[in-house]
C-alpha positions in Angstrom: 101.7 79.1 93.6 104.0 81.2 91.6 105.1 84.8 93.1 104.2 87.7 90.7 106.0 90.2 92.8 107.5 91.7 95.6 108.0 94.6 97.7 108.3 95.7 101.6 107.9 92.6 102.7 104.8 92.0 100.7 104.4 89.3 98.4 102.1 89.2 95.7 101.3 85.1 94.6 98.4 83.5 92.3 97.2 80.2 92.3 97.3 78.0 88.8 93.4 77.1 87.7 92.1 79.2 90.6 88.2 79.7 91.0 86.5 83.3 90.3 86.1 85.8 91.0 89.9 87.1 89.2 91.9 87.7 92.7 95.7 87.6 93.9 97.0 86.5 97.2 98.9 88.9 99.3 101.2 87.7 102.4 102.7 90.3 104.9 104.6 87.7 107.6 101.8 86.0 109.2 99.0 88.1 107.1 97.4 86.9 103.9 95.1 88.3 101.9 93.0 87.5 99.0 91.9 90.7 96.3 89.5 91.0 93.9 91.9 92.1 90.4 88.6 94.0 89.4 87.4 95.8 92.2 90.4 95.7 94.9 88.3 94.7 97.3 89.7 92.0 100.2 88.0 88.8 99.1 88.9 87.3 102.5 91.8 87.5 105.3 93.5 90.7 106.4 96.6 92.9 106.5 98.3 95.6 108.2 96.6 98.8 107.4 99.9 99.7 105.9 100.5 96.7 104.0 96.7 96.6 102.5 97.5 100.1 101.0 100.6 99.7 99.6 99.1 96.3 98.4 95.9 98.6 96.8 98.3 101.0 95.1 99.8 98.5 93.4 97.5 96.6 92.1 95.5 99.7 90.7 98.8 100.5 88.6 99.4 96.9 87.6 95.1 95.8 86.7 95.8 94.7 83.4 98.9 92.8 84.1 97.1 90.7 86.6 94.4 89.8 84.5 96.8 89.0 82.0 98.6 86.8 84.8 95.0 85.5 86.0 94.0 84.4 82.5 97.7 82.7 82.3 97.3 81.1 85.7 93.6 79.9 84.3 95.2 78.0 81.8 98.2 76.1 84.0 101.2 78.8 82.1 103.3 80.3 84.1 102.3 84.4 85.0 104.6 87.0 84.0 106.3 89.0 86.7 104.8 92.2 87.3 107.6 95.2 88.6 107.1 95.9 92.0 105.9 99.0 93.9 109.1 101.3 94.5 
């Protein structure tokens, strides 16, 4: 499962020839997530309250990259890196 990105301790991961709805997987130590790329909602599992915001934000800057990384990951290529929240 290649990382996309990374920051304050979150990691952001997708899986290669994953099944839909277009989602990423978040992990926050022992917390992991799932998203929903088109509607940021949590698909299933939870995080810190802190950690699903900063996740949230993210993502809302970065939609279009991670479909562009989904579609990727669809097809077995490897998804491009996507800069981190700062």
């Amino acid at each position: 499962m290649p990382t996309i990105s990374q920051f304050y301790g979150i990691i952001i991961r997708m899986f290669f020839a994953e099944h839909a709805p277009p989602h990423f997987h978040a992990e926050y130590g022992e917390h992991k997530a799932s998203i929903n790329i088109q509607t940021l909602e949590v698909l299933d599992g939870n995080l810190p309250r802190r950690a699903l915001s900063l996740t949230l934000d993210w993502a809302e800057l970065h939609q279009d990259e991670l479909m562009i990384d989904w579609d990727k990951c669809r097809l077995h290529h490897n998804p491009d890196k996507i800069k981190p929240l700062t």
